[in-house]
N, C-alpha and C positions, 0 to 999 in steps of 0.2 A: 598706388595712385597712378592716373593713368600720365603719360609724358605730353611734351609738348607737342613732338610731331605725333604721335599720336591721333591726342588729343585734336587736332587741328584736320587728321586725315578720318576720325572719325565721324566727322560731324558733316559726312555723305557728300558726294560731290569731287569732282578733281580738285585740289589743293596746287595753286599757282601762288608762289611766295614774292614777292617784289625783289627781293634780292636776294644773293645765295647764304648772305652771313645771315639772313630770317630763314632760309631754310634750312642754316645749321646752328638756328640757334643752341645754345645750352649744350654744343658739342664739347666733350671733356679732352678727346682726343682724335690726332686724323694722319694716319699713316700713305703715302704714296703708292701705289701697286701699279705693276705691269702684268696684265694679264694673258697666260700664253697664248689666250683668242686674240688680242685687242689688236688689229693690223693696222688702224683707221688711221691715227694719231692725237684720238681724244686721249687724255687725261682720266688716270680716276688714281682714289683714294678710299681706304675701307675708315671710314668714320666711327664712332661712339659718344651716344646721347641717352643722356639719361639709363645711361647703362646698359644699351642695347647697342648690337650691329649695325652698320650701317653701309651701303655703297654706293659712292659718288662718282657718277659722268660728267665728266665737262667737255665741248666740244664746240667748235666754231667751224665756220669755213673756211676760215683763214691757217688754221690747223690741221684741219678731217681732209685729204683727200678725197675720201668713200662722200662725204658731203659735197663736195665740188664735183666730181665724175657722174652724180647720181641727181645734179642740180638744185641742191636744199640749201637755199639759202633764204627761207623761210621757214626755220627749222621745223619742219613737219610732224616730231612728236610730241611737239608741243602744242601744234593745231589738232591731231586727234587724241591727245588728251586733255584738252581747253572744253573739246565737241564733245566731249562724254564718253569717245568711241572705245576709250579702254577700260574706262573707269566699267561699261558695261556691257563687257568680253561674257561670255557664257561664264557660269561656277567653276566647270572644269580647267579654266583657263585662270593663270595667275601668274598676269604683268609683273609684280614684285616691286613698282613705282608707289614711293609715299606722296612725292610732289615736285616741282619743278621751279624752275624761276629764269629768267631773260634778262640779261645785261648787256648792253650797249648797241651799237646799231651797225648795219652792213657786214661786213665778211669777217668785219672782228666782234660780233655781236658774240657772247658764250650762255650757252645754255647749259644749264646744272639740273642732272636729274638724278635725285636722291630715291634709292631704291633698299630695301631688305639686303642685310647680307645674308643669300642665301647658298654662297657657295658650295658648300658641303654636299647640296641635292642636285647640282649639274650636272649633265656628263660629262665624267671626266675626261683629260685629252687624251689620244688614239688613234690607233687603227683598226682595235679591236671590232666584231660587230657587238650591236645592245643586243639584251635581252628581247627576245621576240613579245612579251606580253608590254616591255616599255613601249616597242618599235608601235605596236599595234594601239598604242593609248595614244603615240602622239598623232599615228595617224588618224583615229577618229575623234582624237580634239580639234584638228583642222578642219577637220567636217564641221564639227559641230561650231566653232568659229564660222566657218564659209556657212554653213545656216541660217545662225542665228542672222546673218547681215544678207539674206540673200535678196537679190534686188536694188539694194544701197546702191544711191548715186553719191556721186562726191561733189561735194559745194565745195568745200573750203581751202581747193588749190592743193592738192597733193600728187603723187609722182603720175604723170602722163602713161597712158599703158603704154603709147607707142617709145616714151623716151626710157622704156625697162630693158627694149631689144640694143639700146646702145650704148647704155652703162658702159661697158666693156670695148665700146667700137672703135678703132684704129684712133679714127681723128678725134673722139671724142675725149681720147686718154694721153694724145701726144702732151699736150702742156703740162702733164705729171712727170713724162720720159725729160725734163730740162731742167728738172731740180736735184740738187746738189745727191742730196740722199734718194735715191728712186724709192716708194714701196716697192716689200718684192711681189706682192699679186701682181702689181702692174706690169714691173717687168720679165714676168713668164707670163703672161698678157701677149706683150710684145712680140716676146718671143714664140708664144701660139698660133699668135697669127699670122706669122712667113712663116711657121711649119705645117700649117694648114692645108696648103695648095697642093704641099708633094705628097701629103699623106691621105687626104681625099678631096681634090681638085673638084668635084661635082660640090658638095657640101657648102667648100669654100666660093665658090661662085656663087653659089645660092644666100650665104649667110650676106655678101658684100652688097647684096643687091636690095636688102634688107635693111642694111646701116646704112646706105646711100637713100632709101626712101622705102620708110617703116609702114606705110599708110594700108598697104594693100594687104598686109597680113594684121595689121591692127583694124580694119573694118572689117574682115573676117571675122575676125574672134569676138567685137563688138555686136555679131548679129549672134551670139549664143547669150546665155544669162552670165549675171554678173553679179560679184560678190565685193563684199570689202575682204583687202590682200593685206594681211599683215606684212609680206617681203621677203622674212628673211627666216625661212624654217630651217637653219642649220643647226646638228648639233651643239655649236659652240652657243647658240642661246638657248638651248632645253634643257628641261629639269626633269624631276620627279619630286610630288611631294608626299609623304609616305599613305596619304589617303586617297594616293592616284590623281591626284590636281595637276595638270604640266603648267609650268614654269615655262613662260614666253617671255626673254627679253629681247632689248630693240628694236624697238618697233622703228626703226630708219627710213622704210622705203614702203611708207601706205599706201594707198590707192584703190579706185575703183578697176576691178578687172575679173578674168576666170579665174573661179576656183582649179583649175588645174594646173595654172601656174605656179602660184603654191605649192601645189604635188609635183612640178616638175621641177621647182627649186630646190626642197627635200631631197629628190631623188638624183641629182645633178652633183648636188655639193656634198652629200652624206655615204656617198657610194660605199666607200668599204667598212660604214659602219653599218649598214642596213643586214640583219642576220635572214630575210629574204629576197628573194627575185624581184626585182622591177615588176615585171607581171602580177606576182601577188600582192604587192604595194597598191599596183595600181586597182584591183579588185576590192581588193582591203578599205581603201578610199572611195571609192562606187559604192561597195555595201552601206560604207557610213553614213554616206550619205542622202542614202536612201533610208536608212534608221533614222536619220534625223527629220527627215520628213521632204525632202527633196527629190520630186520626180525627174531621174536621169535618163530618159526616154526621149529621142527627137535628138539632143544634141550634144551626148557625153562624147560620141566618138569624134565628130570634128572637133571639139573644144578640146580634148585629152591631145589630139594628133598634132594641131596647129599650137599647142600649149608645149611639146616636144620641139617641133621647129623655133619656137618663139627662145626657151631656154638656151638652144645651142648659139642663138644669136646673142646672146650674153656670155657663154661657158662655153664655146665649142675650145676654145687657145688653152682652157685646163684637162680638154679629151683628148687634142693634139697633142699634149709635152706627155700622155698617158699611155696607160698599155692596149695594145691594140684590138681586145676584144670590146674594152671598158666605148671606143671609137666608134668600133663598125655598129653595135646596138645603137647608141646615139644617130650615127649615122643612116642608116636604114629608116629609123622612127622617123627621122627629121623629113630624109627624102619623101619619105610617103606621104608626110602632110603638105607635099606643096599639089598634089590635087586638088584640096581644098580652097586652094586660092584662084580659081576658076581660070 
């Protein structure tokens, strides 16, 4: 007999529950976890209903750092999963979301998002690199995400492209540097960015001029085409499922923007697990998406290039505290793409 949540996620459509205790209903049991990804300061709990796994996010503003730096305080996965936009992700793609629910209002508002436990199929944590046949599914599941959406505008208020270059940016993360307990991203953040200048002083000058006023590399990349961004292609949200389906969680940080932002978040945050070159990465993802049905003629190379510069305006403070080949590649890419900005 089929169960509650189940029942209620099958009956087609995103499943938005009015409260969290209706979206756990008939839970028999619900254990606390800290997960070795979890940096943000949401909450979760691995649940059991009706005799099945379960895993609970809870998160506010008033708690998520990564929600307040990234400015969601409308919680954004729960507008594109309200819009349909996950519920109808390519086949190969699977969010792992049974359903959600929204309690209270402003920066203490929590939203509960009840997901499969499907820890077992993650990758696990490391530094090892994956399997090149994993490396190569998630990259042409990306594709075929950025396909399926290709063209997609954003109505429904989700993250700004040009507010992606400043996630990360000096004064955008001071007000996190004054609390008791600091995250530590933010504080080797900190720390990245006054060691930025002595270790490539061009870069740094360039990234600054970027977070002081985004506009002019964000109308750039607005004159290429444009995809729905899921955000956040790191390892710590990808899966395998053994009929080759990737497992995407988090969808934190949507938006309308290039697909090779994407690819250059991937390749940004996942560095020493990637078992190829940057270069073949990025080929690997061109191919895709030209399988998928997308003509990359006319504007992959400024979109890929200015998509380079644009990432280091968010992650250059984790190439900075890094080793110094991992720098100068970043660096180089990044320089190159400011020809593009006329």
């Amino acid at each position: 007999m089929m169960g509650h949540n189940q029942l209620r996620h099958s009956q087609g459509g995103p499943w938005v529950a009015a409260t969290a205790a209706e979206l756990l209903a008939g839970a028999t049991s619900r254990e606390a976890v800290d997960p070795d990804d979890g940096k943000s300061g949401s909450s979760f709990a691995r649940v059991t209903i009706d005799g099945r796994g379960y895993f609970l996010k809870s998160l506010s503003p008033a708690g998520d750092w990564i929600m307040r730096i990234t400015g969601d305080y409308e919680h954004r996965p729960l507008l594109v999963w309200q819009a349909g936009i996950i519920h109808s992700a390519p086949a190969c793609i699977d969010p792992a979301i049974v359903g959600m629910a929204l309690e209270g209002d402003g920066e203490h508002a929590v939203l509960s998002i009840l997901m499969h436990d499907i820890g077992d199929r993650l990758v696990p944590e490391g530094d090892e690199p994956i399997r090149l046949a994993q490396h190569r599914g998630f990259v042409d599941h990306l594709a075929a995400l950025s396909a399926a959406y290709w063209g997609w505008e954003d109505t429904i208020g989700l993250v700004p492209l040009s507010h992606r270059f400043r996630f990360f940016a000096p004064d955008n993360i001071a007000a996190e540097l004054d609390v008791d307990d600091v995250p530590v991203p933010i504080r080797v953040a900190d720390e990245g960015w006054r060691v930025l200048p002595e270790r490539s002083p061009r870069l740094a000058e360039v990234l600054a001029g970027i977070h002081d006023d985004p506009s002019t590399l964000t109308r750039a990349l607005e004159e290429t085409p444009a995809t729905f961004l899921h955000g956040d292609w790191k390892m710590g949200n990808l899966g395998s499922h053994p009929d080759g389906r990737t497992i995407l969680l988090d969808w934190a940080y949507p938006g309308q923007g290039p697909a090779c932002y994407d690819l250059a978040w991937y390749m940004a945050l996942n560095r020493s697990r990637l078992p190829e070159t940057k270069e073949a990465t990025i080929e690997a993802f061109r191919s895709a998406l030209e399988r998928h049905g997308v003509d990359t003629g006319g504007w992959w190379e400024t979109q890929l290039d200015l998509c380079l510069l644009g990432i280091m305006a968010t992650f250059a403070w984790e190439k900075a505290v890094g080793d110094e080949a991992e720098l100068r590649w970043w660096e180089s890419r990044a320089l190159g793409a400011i020809r593009w900005l006329g």
